[in-house]
C-alpha positions in Angstrom: 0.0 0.0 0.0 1.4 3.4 -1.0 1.8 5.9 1.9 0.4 9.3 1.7 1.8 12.5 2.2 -0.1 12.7 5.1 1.2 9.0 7.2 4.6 9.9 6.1 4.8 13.5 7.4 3.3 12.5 10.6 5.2 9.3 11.1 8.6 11.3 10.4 7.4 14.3 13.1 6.7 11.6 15.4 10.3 9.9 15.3 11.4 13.5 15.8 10.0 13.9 19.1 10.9 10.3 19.7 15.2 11.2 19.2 15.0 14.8 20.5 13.3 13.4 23.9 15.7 10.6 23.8 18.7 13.0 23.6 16.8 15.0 26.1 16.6 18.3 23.8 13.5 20.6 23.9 12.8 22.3 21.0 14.5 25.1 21.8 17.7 23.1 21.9 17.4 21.2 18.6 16.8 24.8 16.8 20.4 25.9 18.2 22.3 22.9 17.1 21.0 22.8 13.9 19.9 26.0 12.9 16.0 25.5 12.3 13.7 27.9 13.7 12.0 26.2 16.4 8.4 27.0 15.0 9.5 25.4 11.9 10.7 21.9 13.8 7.4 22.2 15.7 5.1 22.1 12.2 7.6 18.9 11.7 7.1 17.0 15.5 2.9 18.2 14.4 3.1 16.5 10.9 2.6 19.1 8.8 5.8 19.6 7.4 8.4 17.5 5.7 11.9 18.8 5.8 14.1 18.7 2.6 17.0 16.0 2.7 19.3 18.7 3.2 17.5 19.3 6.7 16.8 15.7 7.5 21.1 15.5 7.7 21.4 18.0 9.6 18.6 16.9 12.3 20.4 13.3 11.8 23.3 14.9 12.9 22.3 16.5 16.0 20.2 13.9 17.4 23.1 10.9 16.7 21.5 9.3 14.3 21.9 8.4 10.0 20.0 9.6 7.4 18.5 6.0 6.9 17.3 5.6 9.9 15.6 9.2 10.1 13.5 8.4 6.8 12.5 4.9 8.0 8.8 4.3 8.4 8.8 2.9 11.4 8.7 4.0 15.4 10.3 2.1 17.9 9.7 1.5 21.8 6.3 3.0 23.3 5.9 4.6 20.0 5.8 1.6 17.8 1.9 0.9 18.2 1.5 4.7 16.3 3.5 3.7 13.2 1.4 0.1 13.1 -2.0 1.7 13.3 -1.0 5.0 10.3 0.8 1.9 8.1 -1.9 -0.4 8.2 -3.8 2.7 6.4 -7.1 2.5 8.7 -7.3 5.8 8.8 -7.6 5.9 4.7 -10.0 3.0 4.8 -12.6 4.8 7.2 -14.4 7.5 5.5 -14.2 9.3 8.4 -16.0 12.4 6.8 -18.8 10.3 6.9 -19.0 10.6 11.2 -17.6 14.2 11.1 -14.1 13.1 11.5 -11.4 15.6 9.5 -8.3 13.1 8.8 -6.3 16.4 9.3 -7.2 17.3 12.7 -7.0 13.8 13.8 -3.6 13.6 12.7 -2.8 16.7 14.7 -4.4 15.1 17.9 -2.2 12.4 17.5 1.1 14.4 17.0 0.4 17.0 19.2 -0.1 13.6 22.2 1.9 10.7 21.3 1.8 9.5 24.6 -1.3 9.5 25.3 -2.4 8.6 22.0 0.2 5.3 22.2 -1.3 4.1 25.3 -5.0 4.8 24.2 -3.8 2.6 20.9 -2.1 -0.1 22.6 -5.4 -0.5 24.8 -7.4 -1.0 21.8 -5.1 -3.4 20.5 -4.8 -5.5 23.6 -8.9 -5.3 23.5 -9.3 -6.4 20.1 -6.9 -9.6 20.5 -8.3 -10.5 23.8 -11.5 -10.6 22.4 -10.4 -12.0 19.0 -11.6 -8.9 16.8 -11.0 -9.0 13.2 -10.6 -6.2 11.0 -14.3 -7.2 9.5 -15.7 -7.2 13.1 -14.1 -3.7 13.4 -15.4 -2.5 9.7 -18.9 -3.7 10.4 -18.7 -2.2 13.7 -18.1 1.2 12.4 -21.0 0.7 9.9 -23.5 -0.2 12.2 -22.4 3.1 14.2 -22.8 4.6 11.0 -26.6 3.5 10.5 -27.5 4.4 13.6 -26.0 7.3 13.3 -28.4 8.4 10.5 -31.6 6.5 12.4 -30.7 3.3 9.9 -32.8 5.9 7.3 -30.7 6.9 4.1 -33.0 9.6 2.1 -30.6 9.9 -0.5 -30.6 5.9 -1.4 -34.6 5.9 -1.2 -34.5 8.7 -3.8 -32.7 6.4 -5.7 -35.4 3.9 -5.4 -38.1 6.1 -6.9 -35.9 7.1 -9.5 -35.2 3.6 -10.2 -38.5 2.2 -10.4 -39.9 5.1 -12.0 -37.3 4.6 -15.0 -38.0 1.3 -15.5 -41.6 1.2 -14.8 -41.8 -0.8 -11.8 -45.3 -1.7 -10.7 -44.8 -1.3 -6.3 -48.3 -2.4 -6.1 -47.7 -6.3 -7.0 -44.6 -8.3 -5.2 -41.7 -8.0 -7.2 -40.3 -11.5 -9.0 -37.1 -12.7 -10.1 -38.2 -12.5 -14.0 -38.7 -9.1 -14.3 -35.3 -7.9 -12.3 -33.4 -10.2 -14.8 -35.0 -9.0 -17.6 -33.6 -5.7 -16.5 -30.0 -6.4 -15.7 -30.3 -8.5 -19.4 -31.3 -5.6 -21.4 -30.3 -2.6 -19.6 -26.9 -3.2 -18.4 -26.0 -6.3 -20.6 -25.9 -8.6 -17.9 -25.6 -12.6 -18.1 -28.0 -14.4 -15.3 -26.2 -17.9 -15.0 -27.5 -20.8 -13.1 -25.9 -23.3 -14.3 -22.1 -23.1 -13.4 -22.5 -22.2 -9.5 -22.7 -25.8 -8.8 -22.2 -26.0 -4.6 -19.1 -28.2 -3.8 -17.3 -28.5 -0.3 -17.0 -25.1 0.2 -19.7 -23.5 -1.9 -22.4 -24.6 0.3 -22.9 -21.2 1.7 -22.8 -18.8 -1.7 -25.3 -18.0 -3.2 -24.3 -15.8 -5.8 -20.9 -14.8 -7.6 -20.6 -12.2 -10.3 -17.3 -11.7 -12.4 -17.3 -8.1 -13.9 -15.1 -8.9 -17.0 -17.5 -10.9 -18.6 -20.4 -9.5 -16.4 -21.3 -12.4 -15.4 -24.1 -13.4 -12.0 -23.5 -16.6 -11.3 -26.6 -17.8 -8.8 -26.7 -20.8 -7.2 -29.9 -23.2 -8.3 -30.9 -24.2 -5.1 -31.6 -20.5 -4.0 -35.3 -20.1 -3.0 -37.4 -17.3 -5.1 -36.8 -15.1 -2.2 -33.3 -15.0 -2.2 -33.3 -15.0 -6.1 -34.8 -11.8 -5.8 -33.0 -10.2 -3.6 -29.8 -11.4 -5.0 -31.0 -9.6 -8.1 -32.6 -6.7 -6.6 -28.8 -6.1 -5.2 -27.5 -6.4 -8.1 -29.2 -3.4 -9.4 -28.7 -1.5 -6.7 -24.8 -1.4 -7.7 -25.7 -1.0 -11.5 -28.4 2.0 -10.8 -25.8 3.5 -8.0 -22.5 3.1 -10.6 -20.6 1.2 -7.6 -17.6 -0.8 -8.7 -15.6 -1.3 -5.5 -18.0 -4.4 -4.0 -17.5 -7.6 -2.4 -18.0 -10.2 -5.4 -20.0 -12.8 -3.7 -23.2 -13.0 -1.5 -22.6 -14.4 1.0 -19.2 -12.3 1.2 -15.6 -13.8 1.4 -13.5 -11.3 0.4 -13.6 -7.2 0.5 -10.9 -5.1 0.2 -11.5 -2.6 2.6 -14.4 -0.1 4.2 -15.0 1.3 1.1 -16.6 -2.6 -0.1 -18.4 -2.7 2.9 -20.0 0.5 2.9 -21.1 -0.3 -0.6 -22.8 -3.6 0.2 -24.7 -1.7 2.7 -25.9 0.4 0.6 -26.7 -2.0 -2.1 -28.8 -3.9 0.2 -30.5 -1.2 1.3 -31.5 -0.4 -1.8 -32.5 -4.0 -2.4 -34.7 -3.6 0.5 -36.0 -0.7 -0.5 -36.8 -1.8 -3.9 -38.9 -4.8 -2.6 -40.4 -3.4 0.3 -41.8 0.4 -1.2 -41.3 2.8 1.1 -44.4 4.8 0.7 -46.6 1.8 0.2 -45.3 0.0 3.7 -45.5 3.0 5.4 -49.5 3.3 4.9 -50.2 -0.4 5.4 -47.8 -0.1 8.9 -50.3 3.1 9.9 -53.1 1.4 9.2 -52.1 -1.7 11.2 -50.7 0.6 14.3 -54.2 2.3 14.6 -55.8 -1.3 15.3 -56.6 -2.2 19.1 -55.6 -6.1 19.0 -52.9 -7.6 17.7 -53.2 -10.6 15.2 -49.9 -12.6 14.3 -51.4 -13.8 11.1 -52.2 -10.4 9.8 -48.6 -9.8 10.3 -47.5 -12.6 8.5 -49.8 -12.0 5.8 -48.5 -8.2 5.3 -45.1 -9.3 5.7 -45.7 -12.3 3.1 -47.3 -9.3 0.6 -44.2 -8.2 -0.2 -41.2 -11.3 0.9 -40.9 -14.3 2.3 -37.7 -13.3 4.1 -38.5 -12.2 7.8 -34.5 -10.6 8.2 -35.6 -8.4 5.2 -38.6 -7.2 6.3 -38.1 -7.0 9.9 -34.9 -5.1 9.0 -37.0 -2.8 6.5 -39.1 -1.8 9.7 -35.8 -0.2 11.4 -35.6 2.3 8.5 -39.1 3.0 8.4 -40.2 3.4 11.3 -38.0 5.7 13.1 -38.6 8.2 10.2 -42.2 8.0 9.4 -43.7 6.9 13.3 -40.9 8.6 15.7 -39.7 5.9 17.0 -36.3 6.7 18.5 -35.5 3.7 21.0 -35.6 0.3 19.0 -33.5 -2.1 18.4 -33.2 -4.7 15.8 -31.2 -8.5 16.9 -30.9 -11.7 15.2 -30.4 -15.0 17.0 -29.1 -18.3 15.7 -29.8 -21.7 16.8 -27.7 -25.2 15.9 -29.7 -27.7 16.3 -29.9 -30.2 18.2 -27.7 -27.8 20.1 -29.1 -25.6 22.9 -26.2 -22.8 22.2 -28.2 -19.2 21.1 -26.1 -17.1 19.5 -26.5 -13.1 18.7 -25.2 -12.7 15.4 -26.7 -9.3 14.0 -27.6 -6.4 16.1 -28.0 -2.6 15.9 -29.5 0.2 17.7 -31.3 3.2 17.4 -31.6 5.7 20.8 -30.0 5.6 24.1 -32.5 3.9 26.1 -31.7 0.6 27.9 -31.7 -2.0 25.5 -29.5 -5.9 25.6 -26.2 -6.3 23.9 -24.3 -9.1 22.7 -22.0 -10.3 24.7 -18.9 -13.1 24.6 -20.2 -16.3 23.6 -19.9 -18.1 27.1 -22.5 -16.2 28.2 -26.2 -17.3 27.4 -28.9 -15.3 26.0 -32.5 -14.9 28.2 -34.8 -18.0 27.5 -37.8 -15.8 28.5 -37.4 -13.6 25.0 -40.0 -14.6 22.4 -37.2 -14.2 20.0 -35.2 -16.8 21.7 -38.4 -19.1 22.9 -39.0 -19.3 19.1 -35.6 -21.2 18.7 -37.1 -24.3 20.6 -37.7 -27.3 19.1 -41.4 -26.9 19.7 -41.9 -24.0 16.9 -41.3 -25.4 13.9 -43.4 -22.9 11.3 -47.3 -22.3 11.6 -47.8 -21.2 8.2 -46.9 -23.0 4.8 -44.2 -20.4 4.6 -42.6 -21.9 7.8 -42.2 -18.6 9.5 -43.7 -18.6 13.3 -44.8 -14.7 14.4 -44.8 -13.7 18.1 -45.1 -10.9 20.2 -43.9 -9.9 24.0 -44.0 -6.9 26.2 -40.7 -7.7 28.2 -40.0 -5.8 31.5 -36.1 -5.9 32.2 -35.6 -7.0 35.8 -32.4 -4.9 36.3 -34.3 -1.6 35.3 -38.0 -1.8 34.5 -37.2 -0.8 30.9 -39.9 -2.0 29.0 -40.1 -3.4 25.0 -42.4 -4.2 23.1 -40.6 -7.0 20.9 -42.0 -8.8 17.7 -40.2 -11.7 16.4 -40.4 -14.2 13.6 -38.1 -17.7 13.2 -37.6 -20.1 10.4 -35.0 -22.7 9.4 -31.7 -20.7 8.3 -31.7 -20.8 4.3 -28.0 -20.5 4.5 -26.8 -22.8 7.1 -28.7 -26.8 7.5 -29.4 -27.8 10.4 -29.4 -24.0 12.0 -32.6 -21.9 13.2 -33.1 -18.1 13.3 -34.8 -15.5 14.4 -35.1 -11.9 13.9 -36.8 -9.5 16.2 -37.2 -5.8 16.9 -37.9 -4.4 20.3 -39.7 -1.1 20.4 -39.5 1.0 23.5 -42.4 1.3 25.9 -42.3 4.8 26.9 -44.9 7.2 27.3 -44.8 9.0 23.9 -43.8 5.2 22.0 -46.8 3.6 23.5 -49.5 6.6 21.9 -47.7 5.2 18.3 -49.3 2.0 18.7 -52.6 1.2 19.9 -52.3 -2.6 20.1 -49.4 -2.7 22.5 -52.0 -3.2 25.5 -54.0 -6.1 23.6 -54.4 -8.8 25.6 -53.4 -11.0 23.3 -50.0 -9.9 24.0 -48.5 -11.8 27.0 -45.9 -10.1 29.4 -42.5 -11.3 31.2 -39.5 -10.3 33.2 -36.5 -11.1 31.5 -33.3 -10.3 31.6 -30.0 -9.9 29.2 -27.8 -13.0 29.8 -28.7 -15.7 32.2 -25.3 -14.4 34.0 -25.8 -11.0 34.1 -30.1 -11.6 35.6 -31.6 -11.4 39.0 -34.5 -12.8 38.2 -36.0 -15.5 40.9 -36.9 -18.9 40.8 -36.6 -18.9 36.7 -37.4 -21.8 35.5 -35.6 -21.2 31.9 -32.4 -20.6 33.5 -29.5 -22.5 32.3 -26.8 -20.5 34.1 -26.5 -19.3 37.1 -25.8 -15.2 37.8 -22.2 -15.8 38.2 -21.1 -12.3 36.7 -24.1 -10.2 38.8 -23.1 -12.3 41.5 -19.3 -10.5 41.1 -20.5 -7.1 40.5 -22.8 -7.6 43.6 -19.8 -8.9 45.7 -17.4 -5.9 44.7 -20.5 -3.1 45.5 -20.5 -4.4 49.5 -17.0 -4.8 49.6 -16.8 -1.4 48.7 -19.3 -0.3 50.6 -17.8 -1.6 53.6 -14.8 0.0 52.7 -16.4 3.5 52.2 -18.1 3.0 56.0 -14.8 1.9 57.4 -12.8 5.2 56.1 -15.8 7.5 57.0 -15.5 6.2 60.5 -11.9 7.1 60.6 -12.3 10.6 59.9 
């Protein structure tokens, strides 16, 4: 990777400050033995200036030290962390305009602390390998912080969906199939539609699609389901209507090359999403289903099925609508996965809109509330009520730890991408005053109520009979909050 201006000024005023501290020189002294003005070596130590080699002799002569070494691109000691994290290029990769970030003045809070900044680093790092983060963990975290930056609602991308469908005459009031998005990539954007040499081996199990842009090729897999046809296609187009060319090449991904590929595929599924699920068509069926007193799964199921048969897409749909359109700040949207015959849960999507208390994942060793409807749907005993396979349920849950309450709908079905695995997908809308006048069915009685908690280890619920672990980690904290307790009575008794 070629090194910008940018990394190499800053990693060169960095090494400055390194040798003059080492030599125990302030600014002040270097300018004297070498002639520099000292404001001028202080724009170096900042980054925003590289000297000539003329200059970089002469400072490699004061400070002890050759010309080689002076020019070399990396920090040693305390410092080395810095020179890891500017030469891997994260800071390219991020487009950190897109959270308000100016690459610039970042750069300059880094130089102007390099201690502070090399412990803050070398925290992160010990973090991430602790925990095993990989650079796509860290990529897709920064995305989802991203999306929820914006609400999860892009207006700019659903502009793009009306433009599309106006241009190509898409008819929003029927459910869109496979045929006609083909037909579109076929004759608009000279697209072959392969499903013949995608033939799942070993390894292939999981992919469902792979395109090759040379010969513009879409390789799908023919097991795929209608569903996933479409929205494989729908994708497709989202990356041909928005003129993106940096992309992961397959679906599921394997491969991407950095943030840029990522932040694409987001937005080419949202615009798949969009495309399917019309924006101002969902929004007046969702209204008209909000103002109803009593809840009915099947009428759920039945909208839901009106447009896909893929709950993740629609229930993820709902998170861009309806913080937009309803004023729904504090949701959150999870999706759980379930080996079977396995008991393990596992959280393997989540994102979050508002600050109020809602659960998080957490390590794998800990497990996930059995009292959720999202997770009771994982049992053995739901297996599909519908000919689409997809059970629907509904829960007000009341967190035991805080009283926060959520009104969660959930759906499950075998996982089309992984045998032998269930999933569910769920949002949880919160309870509050000014949530609950959105939507008049939350007090039907149809809709049963519970105490539950985050992770069996982290709940104080009572006698639960779904409990599979016991509170080991609010046990600790518990433990720790007397002790210090204690501790606090014993020093304001010595005063």
């Amino acid at each position: 990777m070629a090194l910008s201006e940018e990394q190499i000024r800053l990693i060169f005023g960095l090494k400055l400050k390194q040798l003059r501290d080492k030599n125990g020189l302030s600014l002040f002294g270097l300018a004297k033995k070498t002639g520099l003005s000292k404001s001028y070596l202080n724009e170096i130590e900042k980054g925003k200036k590289y000297p000539k080699p003329d200059k970089i002799v002469a400072l490699g002569a004061a400070l002890e030290t050759s010309f080689e070494d002076m020019v070399n691109m990396k920090l040693t000691g305390k410092m080395a962390p810095l020179s890891d994290i500017i030469l891997s290029g994260v800071l390219k990769e991020i487009p950190l305009n897109l959270f308000g970030i100016d690459e610039g003045r970042l750069l300059d809070i880094i130089a102007s602390a390099p201690d502070k900044t090399t412990t803050f680093i070398g925290t992160l790092f010990e973090i991430a390998r602790i925990r095993n983060i990989s650079r796509e963990d860290f990529f897709l975290s920064a995305l989802r912080s991203y999306q929820e930056s914006h609400q999860n609602h892009f207006t700019e991308l659903e502009a793009e969906v009306r433009a599309f469908i106006k241009r190509y005459q898409i008819d929003i009031d029927k459910k869109i199939e496979s045929i006609e998005l083909e037909e579109i990539l076929d004759e608009e954007f000279g697209y072959i539609i392969d499903y013949e040499s995608l033939n799942p081996g070993d390894h292939l199990g999981q992919i469902r699609s792979v395109f090759n842009p040379k010969e513009k090729r879409l390789m799908i897999a023919k097991e795929v389901t209608e569903t996933q046809r479409v929205f494989i296609l729908a994708k497709e187009l989202g990356y041909c209507h928005l003129e993106i060319t940096a992309r992961p090449l397959t679906f599921s991904w394997i491969k991407f090359e950095g943030f840029e590929d990522v932040l694409n595929n987001f937005k080419a599924s949202y615009f798949a999403g969009a495309l399917i699920l019309n924006e101002k068509k969902l929004v007046g069926e969702l209204k008209e289903l909000f103002t109803k007193e009593r809840w009915s799964s099947s009428e759920f199921l039945q909208l839901m099925l009106s447009y896909t048969n893929s709950a993740e897409t629609f229930f993820q749909r709902l998170t861009n609508l309806l913080p937009r359109h309803f004023g729904i700040t504090d949701m959150f949207f999870l999706r759980f996965g379930r080996r079977l015959p396995s008991s393990s849960i596992s959280l393997t999507k989540e994102y979050h809109i508002g600050s109020g208390y809602q659960p998080r994942a957490h390590q794998d060793r800990e497990h996930y509330c059995r009292r959720w409807i999202s997770t009771d749907l994982l049992s053995e005993k739901n297996s599909g009520t519908a000919k689409s396979g997809i059970t629907i349920g509904i829960q007000r849950n009341e967190f035991e730890e805080t009283g926060a309450e959520h009104l969660v709908i959930a759906a499950s079905n075998a996982d089309p991408f992984n045998k032998n695995w269930k999933r569910s997908v769920c949002i949880g809308i919160g309870m509050n005053n000014r949530q609950k006048k959105k939507i008049n069915f939350e007090s039907s009685p149809k809709i049963s109520q519970r105490v539950v908690g985050n992770t069996c280890e982290r709940c104080s619920v009572k006698d639960c009979n779904e409990r599979i672990s016991a509170p080991i980690i609010l046990e600790k904290e518990q433990t720790e909050k007397a002790i210090q307790e204690q501790v606090d009575l014993i020093l304001s008794g010595s005063n």
